[in-house]
Steps between C-alpha positions, in 0.01 A plus 500: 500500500318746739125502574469799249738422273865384416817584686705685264910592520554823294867527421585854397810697620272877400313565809233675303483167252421347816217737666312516164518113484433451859194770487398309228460145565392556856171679342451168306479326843874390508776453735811673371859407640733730392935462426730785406821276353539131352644375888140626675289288202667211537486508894141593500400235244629255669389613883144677368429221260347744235204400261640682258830741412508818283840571384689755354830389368679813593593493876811648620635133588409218282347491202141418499603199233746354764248516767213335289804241462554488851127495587430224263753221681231448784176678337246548264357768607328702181781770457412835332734735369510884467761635260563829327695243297271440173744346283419101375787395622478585914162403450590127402773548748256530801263228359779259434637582863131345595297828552125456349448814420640845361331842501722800432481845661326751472149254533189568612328298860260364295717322235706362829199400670371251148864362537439388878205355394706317234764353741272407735286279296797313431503377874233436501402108633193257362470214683266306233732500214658189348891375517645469144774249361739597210779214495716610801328817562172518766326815573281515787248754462313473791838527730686714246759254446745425275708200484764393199597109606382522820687850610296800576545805240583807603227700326435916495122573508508591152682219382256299711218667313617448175554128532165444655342666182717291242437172700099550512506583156773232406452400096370850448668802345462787699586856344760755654175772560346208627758379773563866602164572556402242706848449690589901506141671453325681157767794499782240439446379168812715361723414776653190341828527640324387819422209351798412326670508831287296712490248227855501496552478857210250514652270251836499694329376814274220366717409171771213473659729199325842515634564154346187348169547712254183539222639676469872472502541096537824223227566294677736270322842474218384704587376823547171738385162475514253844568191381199251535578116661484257204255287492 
């Protein structure tokens, strides 16, 4: 992160795409490293060491899906896709590939501005926060850290966000508006899909059987349910 601001990797192979978005962020006090092609994001994510990537999933050489794959063997950087793709499906695509967030083209500066915001409160650290115990699973919020019997997990920002939610509110119900709001921000609450994925892919990573989940539980038509320690 810069003095102003955070050092963001814009990934767009439209040089125009890239100006606007450059122009843009720059006059909110941010540093803006820009890549034409999938081989020039992944080069300068890993040399630049971004706070943050916007994406689009077109580029002329990989897929913006197979570099959010690529990105997210060594990373979690919050990942931000741009897509003239609107359909459900590439959306859960990108979000199951481990990108946090979609917005889809044409948008507006300010609507991609409140989703920077977003991603970056997901990083962010408290040092004064308490380490919880669920049988095998620990989560560290003060560090940020996940362990499942003893092994770090490999968490996205998101998914990170989420499970620090359930866990404080562990016994509770908490709604879908509910979850999306405070995880995503107040124009979320119809977005379920993101949701539904990061449960999904949340449940895979802390789960013994993700299809017979322990911890994470459905509340049919309403939402999710951490499970509380018994007594």
């Amino acid at each position: 992160m810069t003095e102003n601001g955070l050092r963001i990797l814009v990934v767009d192979d439209e040089r125009a795409i890239r100006r606007f978005l450059k122009a843009s962020l720059q006059a909110h006090g941010h540093l803006v490293i820009e890549a034409s092609n999938g081989t020039e994001a992944l080069a300068a994510a890993a040399e630049q060491h971004p706070d943050l990537i916007v994406l689009d999933l077109g580029l002329p050489d990989l897929d913006g899906i197979e570099i959010t794959r690529r990105l997210r063997d060594w990373t979690h950087i919050p990942i931000i896709i741009l897509s003239v793709r609107d359909q459900e499906s590439e959306k859960i695509a990108a979000l199951d590939a481990g990108a946090d967030d979609y917005l889809t083209k044409p948008f507006g500066i300010g609507e991609l501005m409140a989703r920077l915001r977003v991603a970056m409160r997901h990083i962010t650290t408290t040092h004064d926060e308490p380490v919880y115990q669920f049988e095998a699973l620990q989560i560290d919020l003060a560090h940020r850290r996940v362990t499942l019997n003893g092994q770090e997990v490999a968490l996205t920002p998101t998914e990170y966000d989420l499970l620090r939610l359930l866990a404080k509110n562990a016994g509770r119900v908490l709604t879908h508006h509910y979850l999306l709001r405070e995880v995503w921000g107040s124009g979320y609450q119809t977005e379920t899909h993101l949701l539904r994925v990061n449960v999904s892919n949340l449940r895979h990573k802390i789960e013994v059987d993700p299809d017979q989940p322990r911890l994470v539980l459905t509340e049919p038509g309403v939402g999710y349910r951490f499970r509380a320690n018994e007594q």
